[in-house]
N, C-alpha and C positions, 0 to 999 in steps of 0.2 A: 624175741617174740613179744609181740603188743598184749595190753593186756588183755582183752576180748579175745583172746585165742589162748588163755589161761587159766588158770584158776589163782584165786588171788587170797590171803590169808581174812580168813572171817572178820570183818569189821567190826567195830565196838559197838553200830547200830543195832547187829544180830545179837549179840548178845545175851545171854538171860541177864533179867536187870535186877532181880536177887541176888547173882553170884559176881556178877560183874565178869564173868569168865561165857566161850563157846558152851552152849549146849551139851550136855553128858548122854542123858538117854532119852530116848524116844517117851513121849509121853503116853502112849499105847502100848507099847511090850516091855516097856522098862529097860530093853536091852541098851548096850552102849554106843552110841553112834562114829567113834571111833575110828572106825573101818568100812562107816556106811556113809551112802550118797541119804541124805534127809531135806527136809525143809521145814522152813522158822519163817513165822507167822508172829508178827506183832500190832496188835490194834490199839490205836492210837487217837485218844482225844486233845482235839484244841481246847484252848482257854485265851482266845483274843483279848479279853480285858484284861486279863492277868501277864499276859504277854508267856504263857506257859504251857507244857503240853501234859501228859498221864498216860503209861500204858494201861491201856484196859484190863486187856490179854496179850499173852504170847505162849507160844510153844515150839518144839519142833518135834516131826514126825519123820521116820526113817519110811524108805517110799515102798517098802514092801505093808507096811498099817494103812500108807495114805491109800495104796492100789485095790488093798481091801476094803478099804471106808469105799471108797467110790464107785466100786462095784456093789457095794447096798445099797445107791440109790438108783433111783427106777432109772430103767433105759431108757424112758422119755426127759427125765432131767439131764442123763449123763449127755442127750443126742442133743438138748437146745443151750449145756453150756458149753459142749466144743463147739457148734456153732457159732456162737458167740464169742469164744475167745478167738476163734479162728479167724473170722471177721474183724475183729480189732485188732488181733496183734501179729496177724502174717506178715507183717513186713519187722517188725522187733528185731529180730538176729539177724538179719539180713542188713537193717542199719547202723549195728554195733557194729561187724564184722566192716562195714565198709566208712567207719567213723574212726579214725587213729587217735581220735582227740574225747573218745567216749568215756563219760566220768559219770561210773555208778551213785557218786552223792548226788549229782546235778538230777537223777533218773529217779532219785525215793522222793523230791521233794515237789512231781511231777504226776499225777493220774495217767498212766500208760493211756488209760484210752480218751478219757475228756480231753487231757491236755493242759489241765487246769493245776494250778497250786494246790497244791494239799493243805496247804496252810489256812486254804480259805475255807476251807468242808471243817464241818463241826468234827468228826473223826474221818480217820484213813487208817488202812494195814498197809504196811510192807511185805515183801514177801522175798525170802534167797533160797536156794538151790545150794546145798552144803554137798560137799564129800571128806568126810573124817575133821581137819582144822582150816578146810580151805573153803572158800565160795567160789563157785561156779558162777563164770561169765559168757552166757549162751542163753541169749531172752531174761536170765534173768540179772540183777535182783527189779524189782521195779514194787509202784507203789497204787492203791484204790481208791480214790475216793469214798466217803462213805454215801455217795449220788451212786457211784457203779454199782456199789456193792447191792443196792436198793434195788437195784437192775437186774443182778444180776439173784435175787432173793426171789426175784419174779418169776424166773424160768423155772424155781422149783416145782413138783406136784409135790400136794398133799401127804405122799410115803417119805419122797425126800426131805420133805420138810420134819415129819414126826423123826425121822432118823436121825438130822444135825438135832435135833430138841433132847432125843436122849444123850447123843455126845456131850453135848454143851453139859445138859444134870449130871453124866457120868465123869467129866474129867474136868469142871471149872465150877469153884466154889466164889462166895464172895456177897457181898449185897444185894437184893434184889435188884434194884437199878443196873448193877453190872450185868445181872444174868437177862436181865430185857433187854441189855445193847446187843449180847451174844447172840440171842434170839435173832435178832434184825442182822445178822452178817454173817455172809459166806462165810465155811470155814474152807482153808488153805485143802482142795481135797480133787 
């Protein structure tokens, strides 16, 4: 079996980078992710001078929180970001499955949709598709620009936007500069 028609064991990029270990529990219910399909979301600053990067944030959600966070955002954000992602990324699993040679590290260090190095955007997220200690290879894992994400910031309304704002105050602490970059980025939802 190739690996794009498997699940592959969680790479050290997903990671929580406090424990140096997979993800325990969902950062919304606390439950244990164990036994569940979730996703891990890491946002990522460059430091080109320094030749260095910084997780900003990370977490992971089990996708019964995510299906509920997403359903709080208005119907008109939820209909212009599947537009949007539908648009850029129909063809994604259709090109893994027909690439024998596809290599998940070559795909985080890539903008699914720009196209562009991530290396070169000031920040980028990654994003994987967990089940229990394994990652799921089927569209995902892949990585944003922080230019998409800007894009993709755009198609919120005004309720979707007040809604990530309490997420972000309810579940990420940290410097004010950090809580303004969260402000400015999709969350994984």
């Amino acid at each position: 079996m190739s690996q794009y028609e498997s699940n592959l064991p969680i790479p050290k990029s997903f990671f929580n980078s406090e424990t140096k270990e997979p993800f325990t529990t969902c950062m919304m219910c606390n439950e244990s992710l164990a036994d569940k399909q979730y996703m891990v979301e890491k946002a990522i600053k460059n430091y080109p001078a320094l030749g260095t990067q910084e997780i900003i944030f990370e977490y992971a959600m089990c996708l019964s929180c995510a299906g509920k966070m997403h359903l709080e955002l208005s119907e008109e954000s939820r209909e212009r970001i599947e537009a949007y992602m539908k648009e850029h990324l129909q063809n994604r699993v259709q090109e893994q499955n027909s690439n024998p040679d596809f290599d998940f590290q070559q795909s985080l260090s890539q903008c699914i949709v720009a196209k562009t190095d991530v290396s070169h955007s000031a920040e980028y997220s990654i994003y994987a598709m967990c089940n229990g200690s394994d990652m799921t290879i089927n569209g995902f894992p892949y990585a944003l620009s922080g230019e998409i994400q800007d894009e993709i910031m755009q198609l919120l309304s005004a309720k979707s936007l007040e809604i990530l704002d309490d997420f972000i105050g309810n579940h990420f602490s940290g410097p004010p500069e950090v809580r303004e970059i969260l402000r400015k980025r999709p969350v994984l939802i």
